[in-house]
C-alpha positions as CSV (number, residue, x, y, z in Angstrom):
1,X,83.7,-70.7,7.8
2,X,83.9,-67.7,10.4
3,X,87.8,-66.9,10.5
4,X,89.6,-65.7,14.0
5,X,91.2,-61.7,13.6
6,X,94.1,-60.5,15.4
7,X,95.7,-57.2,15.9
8,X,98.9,-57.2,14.5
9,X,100.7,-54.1,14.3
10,X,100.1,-50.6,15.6
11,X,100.6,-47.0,14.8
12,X,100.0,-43.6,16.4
13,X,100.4,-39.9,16.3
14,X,98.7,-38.1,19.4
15,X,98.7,-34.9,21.5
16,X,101.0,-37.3,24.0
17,X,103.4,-38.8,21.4
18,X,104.2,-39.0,18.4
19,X,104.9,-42.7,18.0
20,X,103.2,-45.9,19.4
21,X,105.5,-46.5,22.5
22,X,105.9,-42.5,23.7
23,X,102.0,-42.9,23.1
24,X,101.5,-45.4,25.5
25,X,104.2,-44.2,27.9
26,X,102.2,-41.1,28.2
27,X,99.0,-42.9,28.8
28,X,100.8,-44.9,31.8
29,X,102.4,-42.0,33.2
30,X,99.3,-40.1,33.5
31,X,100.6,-37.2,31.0
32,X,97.7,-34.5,29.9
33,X,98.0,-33.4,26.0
34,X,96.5,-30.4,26.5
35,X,97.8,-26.6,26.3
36,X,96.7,-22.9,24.8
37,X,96.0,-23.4,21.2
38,X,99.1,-22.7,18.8
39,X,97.4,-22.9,15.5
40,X,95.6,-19.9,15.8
41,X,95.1,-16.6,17.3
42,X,92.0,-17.4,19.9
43,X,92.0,-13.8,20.9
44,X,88.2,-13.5,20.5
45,X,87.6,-17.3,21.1
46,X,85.6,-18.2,24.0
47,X,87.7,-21.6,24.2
48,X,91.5,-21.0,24.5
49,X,92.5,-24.6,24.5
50,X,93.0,-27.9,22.7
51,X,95.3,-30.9,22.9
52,X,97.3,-30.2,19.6
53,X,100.5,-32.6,18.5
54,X,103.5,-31.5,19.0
55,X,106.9,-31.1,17.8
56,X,105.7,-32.9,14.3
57,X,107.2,-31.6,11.3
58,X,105.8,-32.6,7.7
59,X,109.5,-32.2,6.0
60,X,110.6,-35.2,8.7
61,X,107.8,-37.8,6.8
62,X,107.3,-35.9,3.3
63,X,109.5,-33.9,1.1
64,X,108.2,-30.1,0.4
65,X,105.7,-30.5,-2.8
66,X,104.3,-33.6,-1.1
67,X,103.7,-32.1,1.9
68,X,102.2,-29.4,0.3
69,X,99.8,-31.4,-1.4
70,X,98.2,-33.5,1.8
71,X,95.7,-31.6,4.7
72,X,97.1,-32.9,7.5
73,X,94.1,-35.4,8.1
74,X,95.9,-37.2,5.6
75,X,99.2,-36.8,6.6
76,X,98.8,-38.1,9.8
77,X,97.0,-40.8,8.5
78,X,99.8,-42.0,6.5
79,X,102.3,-41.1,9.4
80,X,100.2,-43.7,11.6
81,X,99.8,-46.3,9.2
82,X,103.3,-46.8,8.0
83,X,104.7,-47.2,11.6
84,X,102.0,-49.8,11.8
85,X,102.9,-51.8,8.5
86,X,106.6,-51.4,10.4
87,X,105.7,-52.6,13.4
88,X,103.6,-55.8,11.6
89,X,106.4,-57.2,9.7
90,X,104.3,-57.3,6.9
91,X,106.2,-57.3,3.6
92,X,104.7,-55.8,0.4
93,X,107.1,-58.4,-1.9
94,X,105.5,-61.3,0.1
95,X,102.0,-60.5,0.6
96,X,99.5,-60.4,-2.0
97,X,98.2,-56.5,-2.3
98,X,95.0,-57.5,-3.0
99,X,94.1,-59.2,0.0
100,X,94.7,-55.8,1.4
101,X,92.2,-53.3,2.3
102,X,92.6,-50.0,4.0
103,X,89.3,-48.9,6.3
104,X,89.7,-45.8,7.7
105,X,87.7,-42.6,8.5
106,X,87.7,-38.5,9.3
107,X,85.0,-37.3,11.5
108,X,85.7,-33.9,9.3
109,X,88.4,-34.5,6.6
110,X,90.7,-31.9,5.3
111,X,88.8,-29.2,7.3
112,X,91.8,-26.7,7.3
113,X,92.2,-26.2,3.4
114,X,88.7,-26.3,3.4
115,X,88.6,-23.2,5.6
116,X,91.8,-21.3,4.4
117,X,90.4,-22.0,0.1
118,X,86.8,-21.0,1.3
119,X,88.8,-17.5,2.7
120,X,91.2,-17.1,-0.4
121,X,87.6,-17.5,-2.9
122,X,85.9,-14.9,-0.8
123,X,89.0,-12.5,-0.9
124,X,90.5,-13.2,-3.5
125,X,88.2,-14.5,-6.3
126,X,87.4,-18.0,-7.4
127,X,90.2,-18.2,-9.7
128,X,92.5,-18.2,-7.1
129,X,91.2,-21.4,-5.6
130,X,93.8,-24.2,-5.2
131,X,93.5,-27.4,-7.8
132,X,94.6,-29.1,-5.1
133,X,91.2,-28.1,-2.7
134,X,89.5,-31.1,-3.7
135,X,91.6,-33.9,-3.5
136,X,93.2,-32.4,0.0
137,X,89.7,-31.6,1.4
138,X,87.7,-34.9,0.6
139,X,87.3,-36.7,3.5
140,X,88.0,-40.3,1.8
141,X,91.4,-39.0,0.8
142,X,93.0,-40.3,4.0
143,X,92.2,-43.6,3.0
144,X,93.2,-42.9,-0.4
145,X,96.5,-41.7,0.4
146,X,97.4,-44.4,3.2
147,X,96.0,-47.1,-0.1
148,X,98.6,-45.1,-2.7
149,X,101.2,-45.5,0.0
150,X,101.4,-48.8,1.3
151,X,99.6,-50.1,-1.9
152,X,96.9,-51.8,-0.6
153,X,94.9,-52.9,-3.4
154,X,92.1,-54.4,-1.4
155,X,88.6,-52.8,-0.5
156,X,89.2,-49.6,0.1
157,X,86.5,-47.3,2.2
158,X,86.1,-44.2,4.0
159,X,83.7,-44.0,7.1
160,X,82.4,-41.1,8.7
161,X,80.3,-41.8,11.5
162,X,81.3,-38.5,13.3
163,X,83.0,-39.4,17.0
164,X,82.5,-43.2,16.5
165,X,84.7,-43.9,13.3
166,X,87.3,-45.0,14.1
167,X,85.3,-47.9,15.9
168,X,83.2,-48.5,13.3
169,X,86.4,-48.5,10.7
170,X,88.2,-51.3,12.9
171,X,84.9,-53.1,13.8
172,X,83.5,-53.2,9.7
173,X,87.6,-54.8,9.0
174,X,87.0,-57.2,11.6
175,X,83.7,-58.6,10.0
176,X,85.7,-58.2,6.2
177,X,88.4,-59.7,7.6
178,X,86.0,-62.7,9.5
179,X,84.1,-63.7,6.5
180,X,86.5,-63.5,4.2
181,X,86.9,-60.8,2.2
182,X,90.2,-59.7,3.2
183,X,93.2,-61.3,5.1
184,X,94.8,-58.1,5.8
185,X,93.2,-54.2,7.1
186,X,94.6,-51.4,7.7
187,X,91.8,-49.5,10.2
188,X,91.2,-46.8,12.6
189,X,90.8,-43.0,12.0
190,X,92.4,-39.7,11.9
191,X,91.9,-35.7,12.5
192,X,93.2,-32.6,12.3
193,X,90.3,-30.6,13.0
194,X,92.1,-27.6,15.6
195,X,91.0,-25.0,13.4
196,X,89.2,-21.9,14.0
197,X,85.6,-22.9,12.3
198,X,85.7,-26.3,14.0
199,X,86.4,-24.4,17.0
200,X,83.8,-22.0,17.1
201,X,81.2,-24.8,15.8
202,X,81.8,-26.8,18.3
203,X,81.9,-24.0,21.0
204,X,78.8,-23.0,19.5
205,X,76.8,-26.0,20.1
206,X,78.3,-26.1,23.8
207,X,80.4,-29.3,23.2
208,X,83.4,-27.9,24.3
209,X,84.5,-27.0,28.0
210,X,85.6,-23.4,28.2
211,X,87.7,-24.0,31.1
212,X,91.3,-22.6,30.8
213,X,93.2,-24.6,33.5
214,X,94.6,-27.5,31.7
215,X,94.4,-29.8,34.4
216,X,90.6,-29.0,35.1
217,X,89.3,-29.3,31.1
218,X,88.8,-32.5,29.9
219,X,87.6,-34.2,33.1
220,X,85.4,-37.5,32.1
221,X,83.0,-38.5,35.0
222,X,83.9,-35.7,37.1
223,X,80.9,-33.3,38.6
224,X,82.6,-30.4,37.4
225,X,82.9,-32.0,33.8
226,X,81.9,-28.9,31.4
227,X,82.6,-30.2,27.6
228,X,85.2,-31.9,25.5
229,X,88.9,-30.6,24.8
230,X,89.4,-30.9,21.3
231,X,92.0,-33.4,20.1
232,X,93.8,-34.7,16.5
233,X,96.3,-37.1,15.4
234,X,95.6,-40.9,14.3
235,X,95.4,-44.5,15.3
236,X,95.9,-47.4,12.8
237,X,95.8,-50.9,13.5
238,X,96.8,-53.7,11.4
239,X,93.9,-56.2,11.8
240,X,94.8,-59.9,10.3
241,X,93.6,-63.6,9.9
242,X,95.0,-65.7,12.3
243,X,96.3,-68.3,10.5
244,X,98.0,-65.6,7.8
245,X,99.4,-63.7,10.9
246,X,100.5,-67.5,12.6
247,X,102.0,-68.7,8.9
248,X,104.5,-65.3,8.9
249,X,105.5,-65.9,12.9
250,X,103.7,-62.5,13.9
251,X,103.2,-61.0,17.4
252,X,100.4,-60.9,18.2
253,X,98.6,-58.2,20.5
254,X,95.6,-58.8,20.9
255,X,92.3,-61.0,19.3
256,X,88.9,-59.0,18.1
257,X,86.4,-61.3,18.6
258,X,83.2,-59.5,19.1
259,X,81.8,-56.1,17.3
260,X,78.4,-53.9,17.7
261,X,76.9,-51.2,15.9
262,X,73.7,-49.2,16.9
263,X,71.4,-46.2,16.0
264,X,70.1,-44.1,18.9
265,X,67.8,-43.0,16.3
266,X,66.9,-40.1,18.3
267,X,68.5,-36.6,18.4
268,X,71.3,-35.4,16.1
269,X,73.6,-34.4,19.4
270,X,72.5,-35.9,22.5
271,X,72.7,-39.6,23.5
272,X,69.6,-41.5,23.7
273,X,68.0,-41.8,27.5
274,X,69.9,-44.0,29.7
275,X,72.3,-44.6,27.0
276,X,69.9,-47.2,25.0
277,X,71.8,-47.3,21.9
278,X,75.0,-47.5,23.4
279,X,74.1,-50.5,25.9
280,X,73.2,-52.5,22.5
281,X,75.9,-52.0,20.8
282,X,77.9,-53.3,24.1
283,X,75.4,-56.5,24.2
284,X,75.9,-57.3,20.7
285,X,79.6,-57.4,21.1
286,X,79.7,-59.9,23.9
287,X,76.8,-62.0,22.2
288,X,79.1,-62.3,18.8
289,X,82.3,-63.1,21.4
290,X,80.4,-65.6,23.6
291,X,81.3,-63.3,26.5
292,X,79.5,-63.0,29.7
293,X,79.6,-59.6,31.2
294,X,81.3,-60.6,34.4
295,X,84.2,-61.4,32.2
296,X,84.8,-58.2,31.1
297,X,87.5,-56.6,33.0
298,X,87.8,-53.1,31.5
299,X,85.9,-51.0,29.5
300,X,87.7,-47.9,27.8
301,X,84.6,-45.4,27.6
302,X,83.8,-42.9,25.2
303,X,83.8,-40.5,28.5
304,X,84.3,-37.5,26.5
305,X,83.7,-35.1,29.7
306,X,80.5,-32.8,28.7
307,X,77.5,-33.9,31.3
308,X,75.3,-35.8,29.0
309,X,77.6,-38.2,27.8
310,X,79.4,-39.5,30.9
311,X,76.0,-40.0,32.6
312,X,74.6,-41.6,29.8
313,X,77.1,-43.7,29.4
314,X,77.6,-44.9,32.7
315,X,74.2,-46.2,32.9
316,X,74.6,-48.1,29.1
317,X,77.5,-49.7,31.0
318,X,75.2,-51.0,34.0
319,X,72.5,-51.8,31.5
320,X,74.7,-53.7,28.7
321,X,76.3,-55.8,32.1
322,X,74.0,-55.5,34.6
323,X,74.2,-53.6,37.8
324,X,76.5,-55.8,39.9
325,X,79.1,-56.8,37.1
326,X,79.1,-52.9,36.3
327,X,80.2,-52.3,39.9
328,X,83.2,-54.3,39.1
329,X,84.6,-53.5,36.0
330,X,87.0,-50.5,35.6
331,X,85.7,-48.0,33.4
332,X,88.5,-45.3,32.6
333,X,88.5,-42.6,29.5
334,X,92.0,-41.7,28.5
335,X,90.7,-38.2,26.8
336,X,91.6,-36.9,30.2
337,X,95.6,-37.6,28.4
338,X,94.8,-36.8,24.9
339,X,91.3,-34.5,24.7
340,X,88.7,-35.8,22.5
341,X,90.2,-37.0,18.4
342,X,86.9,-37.0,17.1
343,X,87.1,-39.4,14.4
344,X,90.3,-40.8,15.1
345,X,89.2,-41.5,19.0
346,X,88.3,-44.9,18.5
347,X,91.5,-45.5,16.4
348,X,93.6,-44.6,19.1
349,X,91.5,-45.7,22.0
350,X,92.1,-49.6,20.3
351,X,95.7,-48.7,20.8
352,X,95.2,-48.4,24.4
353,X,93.3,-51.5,24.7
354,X,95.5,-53.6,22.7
355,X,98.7,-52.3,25.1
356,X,96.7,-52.4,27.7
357,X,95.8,-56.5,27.4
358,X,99.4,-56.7,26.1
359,X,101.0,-55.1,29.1
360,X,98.1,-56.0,32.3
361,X,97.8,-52.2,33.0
362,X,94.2,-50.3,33.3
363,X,94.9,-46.6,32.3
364,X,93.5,-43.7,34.6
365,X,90.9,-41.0,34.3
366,X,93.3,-38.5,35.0
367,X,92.5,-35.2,36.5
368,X,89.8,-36.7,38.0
369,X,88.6,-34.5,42.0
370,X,84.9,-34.7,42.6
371,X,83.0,-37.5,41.9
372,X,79.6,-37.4,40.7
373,X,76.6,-39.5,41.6
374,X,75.5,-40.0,38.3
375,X,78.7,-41.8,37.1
376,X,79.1,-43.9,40.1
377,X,81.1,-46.5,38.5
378,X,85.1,-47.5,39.3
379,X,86.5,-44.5,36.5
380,X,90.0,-45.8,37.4
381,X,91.0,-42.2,39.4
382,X,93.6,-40.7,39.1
383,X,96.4,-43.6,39.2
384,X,96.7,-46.7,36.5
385,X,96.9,-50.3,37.9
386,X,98.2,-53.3,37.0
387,X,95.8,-56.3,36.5
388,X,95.4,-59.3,34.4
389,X,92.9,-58.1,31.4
390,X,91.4,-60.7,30.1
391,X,88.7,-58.9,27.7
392,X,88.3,-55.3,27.3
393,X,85.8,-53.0,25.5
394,X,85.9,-50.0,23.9
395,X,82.9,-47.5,23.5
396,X,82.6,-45.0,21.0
397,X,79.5,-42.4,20.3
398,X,78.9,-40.1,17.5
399,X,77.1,-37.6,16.6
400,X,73.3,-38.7,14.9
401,X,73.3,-41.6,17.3
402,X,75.8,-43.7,15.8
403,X,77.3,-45.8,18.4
404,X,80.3,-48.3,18.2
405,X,82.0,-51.2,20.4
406,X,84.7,-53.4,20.0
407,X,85.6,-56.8,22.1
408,X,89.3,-57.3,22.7
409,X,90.6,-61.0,24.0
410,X,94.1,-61.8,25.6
411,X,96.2,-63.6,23.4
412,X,97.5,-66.7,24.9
């Protein structure tokens, strides 16, 4: 028997907040995340900004060694995830570990030691490598930790499916979850990739904007879009059976009922034409939730801002729900608030979702001036609204044509 999956508990550490609710209260009040880069000297970087967090201290979650000892992939990970398990009620004495999983991903991992322990072996010699390179560079250690923390002795996994895993993370729980496997799942993603080689890669390639007016940078659907801000930080959610989560007396945020996953299978960087991939991964969805397109009210995009991508996906939207429903529905990106989390995007972009069903509010493209002919659908400008949600979407594309989509319900 196919069970029902609910969202029961979130967590979040973004370029906007550092906690759930200052999270969302940035994402209603329109606030943009990104500044000039702090973490390192961009001097002879062709790309001066990012949207870093701020004001986070390890020593106010870890003491000194421990800190020491987790890439801060991992730390916000674990940051993220025990504010969700808070938030859930959940209560390790009551619950039975092993029907506890932990699904989360890292587009890179722990790419800062990786950088700073490839620089001391070059300089120094290979003896004066860290121990500790390994198991703080691995990208599965985020998952590890969050596991060794909350002690989830469930199924335990790392995904890496570049810019969509945090989707894929909270979509492969949902089916665990569904068919039995599990009853409880931590999911969602994390990154801390604001370094200087992830910067220069990605500047490299011509992903990111060079633009050095905040307010102009990450601007998804926008004529003038010119690349992706980089982002970090980490969304957890606690996905759980419904009649587990009804048994305890949980709130509830929201239901998961439909999930898709598709391969452009066609170029390592660029979306597929006309956003192919991405449109079935949006009609699988609503086939496994039994939802018609016209019921969708919003869609949280991808909409990472570089010119491929926003027009791509604009027409997957009108090709997954046809050209009149895609009229309707209000398609916003909120990496106009928080630049672009890689791996941890979709974590944080289920966040919004779940909030915004919660709450009846559709979040804005912010920063959002010319419109552009090839993203002619309603991008929310500008100013948030309050409607009734229904069901809402939320997109996520990666890198090597991996594309991922989750279907939020309304609890009632």
């Amino acid at each position: 028997m196919e069970r029902r999956v609910v969202i029961t508990g979130l967590g979040a550490i973004t370029p906007i907040g550092n906690n759930t609710e200052e999270f969302w209260k940035g994402i209603k009040e329109g606030k943009c995340g990104i500044d000039n880069i702090t973490a390192f000297d961009t001097t002879n970087f062709k790309v001066k900004l990012a949207a870093e967090v701020k004001g986070y201290n390890p020593e106010d979650y870890f003491d000194k060694r421990e800190a020491k000892r987790l890439d801060r992939f991992s730390q916000y990970a674990i940051v993220a995830s025990r504010e969700a398990w808070k938030d859930s009620g959940l209560d390790k004495e009551k619950e039975n570990m092993e029907r506890v999983g932990v699904i989360l991903g890292s587009g890179i991992g722990g790419i800062q030691t990786i950088e700073e322990e490839q620089t001391k072996c070059v300089l120094k010699g290979p003896d004066r490598v860290s121990p500790m390179y390994i198991p703080m560079g691995i990208s599965n250690m985020a998952t590890g930790n969050v596991a060794i923390d909350i002690g989830a002795k469930g199924e335990s996994i790392a995904m890496v499916t570049a810019c969509a895993t945090g989707t894929h993370c909270i979509g492969e729980s949902f089916r665990m979850i569904k068919h039995g496997y599990q009853d409880i799942v931590l999911a969602g993603g994390t990154e801390a990739s604001i370094t200087p080689l992830s910067i220069a890669g990605f500047t490299n390639i011509k992903a990111l904007t060079k633009s050095e007016d905040k307010n102009r940078a990450s601007i998804p659907f926008d004529k003038e879009r010119s690349g992706f801000v980089m982002g970090e930080g980490a969304g957890i959610v606690i996905l759980e059976e419904l009649e587990h989560a009804k048994a305890r007396g949980a709130k509830i945020y929201a239901e998961i009922v439909g999930y898709g996953a598709t391969s452009d299978s066609y170029h390592i960087t660029s979306p597929a034409p006309g956003g192919e991939g991405g449109a079935r991964a949006m009609k699988v969805a609503m086939e496994e939730g039994h939802v018609k397109p016209e019921e969708i009210t919003y869609i949280n995009a991808h909409g990472t801002s570089t010119h491929l991508n926003d027009s791509c996906e604009t027409q997957a939207v009108k090709t997954a729900l046809g050209e009149e429903n895609a009229k309707k529905v209000m398609v916003s990106s909120t990496k106009g608030h928080t630049g672009h989390l890689l791996g941890a995007a979709g974590g944080v972009e289920a966040i919004v979702c779940a909030k915004a069903i919660q709450e009846g509010f559709v979040p804005a493209t912010i920063n959002y001036q010319v419109p552009d002919e090839e993203c002619d659908l309603d991008v929310v400008p500008n100013k948030g609204r309050k409607v009734d949600i229904e069901y809402a979407m939320s997109n996520s594309l990666g890198f090597g044509g991996h594309n991922s989509t989750i279907l939020l319900k309304k609890w009632h």
